[in-house]
C-alpha positions as CSV (number, residue, x, y, z in Angstrom):
1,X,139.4,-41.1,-24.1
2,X,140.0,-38.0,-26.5
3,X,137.2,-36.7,-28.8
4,X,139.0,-38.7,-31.6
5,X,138.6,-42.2,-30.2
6,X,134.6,-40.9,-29.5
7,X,132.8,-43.3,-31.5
8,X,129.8,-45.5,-30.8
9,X,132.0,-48.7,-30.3
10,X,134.3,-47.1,-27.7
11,X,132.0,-45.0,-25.9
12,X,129.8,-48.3,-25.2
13,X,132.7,-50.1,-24.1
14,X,132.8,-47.5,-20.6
15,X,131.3,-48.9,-17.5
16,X,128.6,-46.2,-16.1
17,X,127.8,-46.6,-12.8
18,X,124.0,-45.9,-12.9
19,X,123.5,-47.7,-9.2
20,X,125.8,-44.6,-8.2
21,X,123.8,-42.1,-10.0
22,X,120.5,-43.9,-8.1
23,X,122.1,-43.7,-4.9
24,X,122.7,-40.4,-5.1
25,X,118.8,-39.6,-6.1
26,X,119.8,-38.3,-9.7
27,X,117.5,-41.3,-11.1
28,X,114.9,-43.1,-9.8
29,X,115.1,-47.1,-9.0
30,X,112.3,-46.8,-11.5
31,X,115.0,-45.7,-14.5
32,X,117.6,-47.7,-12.7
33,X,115.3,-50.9,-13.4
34,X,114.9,-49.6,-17.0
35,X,118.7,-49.0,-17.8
36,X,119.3,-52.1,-15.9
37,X,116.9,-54.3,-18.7
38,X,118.8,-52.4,-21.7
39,X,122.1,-51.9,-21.2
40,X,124.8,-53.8,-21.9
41,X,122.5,-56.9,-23.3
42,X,121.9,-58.2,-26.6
43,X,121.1,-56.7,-29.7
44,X,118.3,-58.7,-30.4
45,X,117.4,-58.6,-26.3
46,X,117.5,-54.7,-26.8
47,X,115.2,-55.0,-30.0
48,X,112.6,-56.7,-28.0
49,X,112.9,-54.4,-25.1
50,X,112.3,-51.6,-27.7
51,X,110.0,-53.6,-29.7
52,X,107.7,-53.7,-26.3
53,X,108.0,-50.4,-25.0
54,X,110.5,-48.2,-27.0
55,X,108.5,-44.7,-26.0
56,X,109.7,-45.1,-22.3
57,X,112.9,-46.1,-23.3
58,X,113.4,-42.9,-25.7
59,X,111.5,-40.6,-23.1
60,X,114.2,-42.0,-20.2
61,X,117.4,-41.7,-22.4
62,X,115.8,-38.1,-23.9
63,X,115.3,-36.8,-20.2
64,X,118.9,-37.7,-19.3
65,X,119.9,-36.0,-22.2
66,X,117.8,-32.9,-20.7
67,X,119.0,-33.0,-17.3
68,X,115.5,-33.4,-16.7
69,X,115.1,-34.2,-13.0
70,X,113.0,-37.9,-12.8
71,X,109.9,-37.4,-11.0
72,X,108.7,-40.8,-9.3
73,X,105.8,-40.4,-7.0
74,X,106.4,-37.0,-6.6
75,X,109.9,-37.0,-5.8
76,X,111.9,-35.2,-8.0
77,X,115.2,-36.2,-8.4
78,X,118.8,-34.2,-9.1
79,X,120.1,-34.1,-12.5
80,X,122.7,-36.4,-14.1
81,X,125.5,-33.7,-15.4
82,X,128.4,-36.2,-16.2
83,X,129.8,-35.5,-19.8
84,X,130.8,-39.8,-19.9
85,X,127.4,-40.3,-19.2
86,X,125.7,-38.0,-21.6
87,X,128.0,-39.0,-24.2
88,X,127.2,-42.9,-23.4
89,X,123.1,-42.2,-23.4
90,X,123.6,-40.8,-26.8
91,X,125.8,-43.9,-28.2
92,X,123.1,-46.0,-27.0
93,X,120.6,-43.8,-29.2
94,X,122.8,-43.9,-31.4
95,X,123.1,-47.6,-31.5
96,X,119.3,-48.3,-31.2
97,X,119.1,-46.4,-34.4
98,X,121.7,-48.0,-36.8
99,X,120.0,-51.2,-35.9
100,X,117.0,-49.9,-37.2
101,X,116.8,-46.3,-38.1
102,X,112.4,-46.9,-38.4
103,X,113.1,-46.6,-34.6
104,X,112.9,-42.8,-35.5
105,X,109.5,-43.1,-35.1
106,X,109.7,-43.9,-31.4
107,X,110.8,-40.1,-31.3
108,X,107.5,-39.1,-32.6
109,X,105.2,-40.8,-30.0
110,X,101.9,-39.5,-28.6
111,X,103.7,-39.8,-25.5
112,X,106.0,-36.7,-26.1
113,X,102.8,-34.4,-27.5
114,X,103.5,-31.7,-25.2
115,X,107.3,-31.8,-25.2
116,X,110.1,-31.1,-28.1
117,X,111.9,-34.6,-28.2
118,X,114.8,-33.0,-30.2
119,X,115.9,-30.0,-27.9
120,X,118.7,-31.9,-26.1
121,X,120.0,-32.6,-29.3
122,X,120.5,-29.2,-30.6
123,X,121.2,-27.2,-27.2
């Protein structure tokens, strides 16, 4: 896909393979559970999922974005360096947000007091 066809529609349509990325420790079964309950599912399953715990789901697609390794009891995981798949975390953020851009707000949680939520976005 060229830069041209890159919009949210068609970058949604790829198939990311997170059970690779969890196989190969660069996320934790913990995210792979996550990105297992949101992707690919409903808009209005996706609203609930976000409804219920949007700050985890922000945090997990924000740290992707980072390159942030996933700590799960202790372990810390590799980083996830695959353009597709950066490109495909930010459609879905993109996506959660045109359904509802209050979602915003999710970005602002107490949850991220000690980090800068909007760095991946402008490095």
């Amino acid at each position: 896909m060229d830069d041209a066809e890159l919009t949210t529609e068609n970058v949604l349509k790829r198939d990311v393979h997170w059970e690779s990325y969890m196989t190969h420790k660069m996320i934790t079964i913990t995210c792979l559970g996550k990105i297992r309950r949101y992707d690919n599912q409903s808009e209005s399953h996706k609203a609930a999922l976000l409804d219920d715990d949007g700050a985890a789901y922000v945090k997990l697609f924000v740290n992707i974005l980072r390159n942030n390794p996933f700590q799960e009891n202790g372990t810390i995981s590799r980083y996830v360096f695959k353009k597709e798949t950066v490109e495909y975390v930010l459609a879905l953020i993109d996506e959660m947000l045109t359904a509802n851009p209050k979602r915003a707000t999710l970005f602002h949680d107490e949850s991220f007091a000690s980090e800068d939520t909007y760095e991946p976005f402008l490095s």
